[in-house]
C-alpha positions as CSV (number, residue, x, y, z in Angstrom):
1,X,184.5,84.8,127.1
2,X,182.9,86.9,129.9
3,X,183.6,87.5,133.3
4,X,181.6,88.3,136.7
5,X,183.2,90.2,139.2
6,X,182.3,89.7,142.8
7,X,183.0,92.3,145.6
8,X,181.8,91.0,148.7
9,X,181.9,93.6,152.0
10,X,181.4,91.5,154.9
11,X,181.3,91.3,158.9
12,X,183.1,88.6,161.2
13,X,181.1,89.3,164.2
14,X,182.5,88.0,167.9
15,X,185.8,87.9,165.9
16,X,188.5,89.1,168.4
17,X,192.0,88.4,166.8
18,X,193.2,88.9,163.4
19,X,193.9,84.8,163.9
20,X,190.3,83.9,164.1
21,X,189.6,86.5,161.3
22,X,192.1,84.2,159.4
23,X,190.3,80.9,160.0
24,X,186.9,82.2,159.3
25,X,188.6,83.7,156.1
26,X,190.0,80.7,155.2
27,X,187.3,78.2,155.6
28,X,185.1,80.6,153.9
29,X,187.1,81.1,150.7
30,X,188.0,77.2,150.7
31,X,184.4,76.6,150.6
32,X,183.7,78.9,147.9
33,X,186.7,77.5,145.9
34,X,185.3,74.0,146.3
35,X,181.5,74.9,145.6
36,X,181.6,76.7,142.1
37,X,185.2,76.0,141.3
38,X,186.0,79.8,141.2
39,X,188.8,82.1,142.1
40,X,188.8,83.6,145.7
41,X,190.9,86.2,147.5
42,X,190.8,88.2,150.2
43,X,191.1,91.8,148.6
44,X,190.4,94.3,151.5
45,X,190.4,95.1,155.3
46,X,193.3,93.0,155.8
47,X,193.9,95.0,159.5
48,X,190.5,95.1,160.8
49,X,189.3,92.1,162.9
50,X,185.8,91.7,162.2
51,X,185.7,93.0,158.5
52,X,186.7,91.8,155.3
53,X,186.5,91.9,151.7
54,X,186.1,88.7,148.9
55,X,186.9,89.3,145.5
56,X,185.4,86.2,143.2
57,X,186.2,85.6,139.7
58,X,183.7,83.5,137.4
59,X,184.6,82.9,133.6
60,X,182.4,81.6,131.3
61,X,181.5,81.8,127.8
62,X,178.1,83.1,127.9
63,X,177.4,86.6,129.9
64,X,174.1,84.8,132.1
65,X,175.8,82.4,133.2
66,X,178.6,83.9,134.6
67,X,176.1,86.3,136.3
68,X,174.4,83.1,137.4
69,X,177.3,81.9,138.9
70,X,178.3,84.8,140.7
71,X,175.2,85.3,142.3
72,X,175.1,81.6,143.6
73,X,178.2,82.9,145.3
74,X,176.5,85.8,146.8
75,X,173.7,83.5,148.2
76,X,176.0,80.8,149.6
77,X,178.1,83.4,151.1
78,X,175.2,84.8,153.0
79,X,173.8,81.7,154.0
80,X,177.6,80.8,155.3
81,X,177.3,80.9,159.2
82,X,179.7,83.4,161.1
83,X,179.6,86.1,158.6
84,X,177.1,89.0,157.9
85,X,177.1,90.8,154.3
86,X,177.2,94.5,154.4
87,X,177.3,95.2,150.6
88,X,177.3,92.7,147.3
89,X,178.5,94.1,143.5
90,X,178.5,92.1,140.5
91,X,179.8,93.6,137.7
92,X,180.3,92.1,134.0
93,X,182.7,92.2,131.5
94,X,183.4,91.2,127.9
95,X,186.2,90.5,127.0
96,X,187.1,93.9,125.1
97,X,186.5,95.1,128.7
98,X,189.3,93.0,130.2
């Protein structure tokens, strides 16, 4: 079993309440959730009104695809309108590492 890690740093520009930072939020995560059939959370910024950070959770039995999938993610989540990507990690782990 291995797992990819996704730690998305993004911007909600033209955002101006923490309850249309919620709705962007939520629709994005629910799309992700739907798409690749992954885990999605909110894991940062919760106070700021046009930033936010997305954890993402792939599992999968083979190491390349798991990275596969959390890179499909990445693009998806760029290509996602109303949000701008300041920084993308990926990290992998085996499951000793978990």
């Amino acid at each position: 079993m291995f797992v990819a890690l996704l730690r998305l740093d993004l911007r909600i520009p033209g955002c101006g309440s923490l309850k249309e930072k919620r709705h962007v939020v939520k629709t994005l995560t629910s799309a992700v959730r739907n798409a690749f059939g992954v885990s999605v959370a909110e894991t940062g910024s919760h106070d700021l009104w046009q930033r936010t950070e997305i954890g993402v959770a792939v599992v999968s039995g083979e190491a390349h695809q798991a990275g596969r999938v959390a890179h499909e993610v990445e693009r998806f989540v760029e290509a996602f309108g109303g949000v701008d990507t300041i920084a993308a990690e990926v990290s992998l782990h085996a499951p000793e590492d978990v």
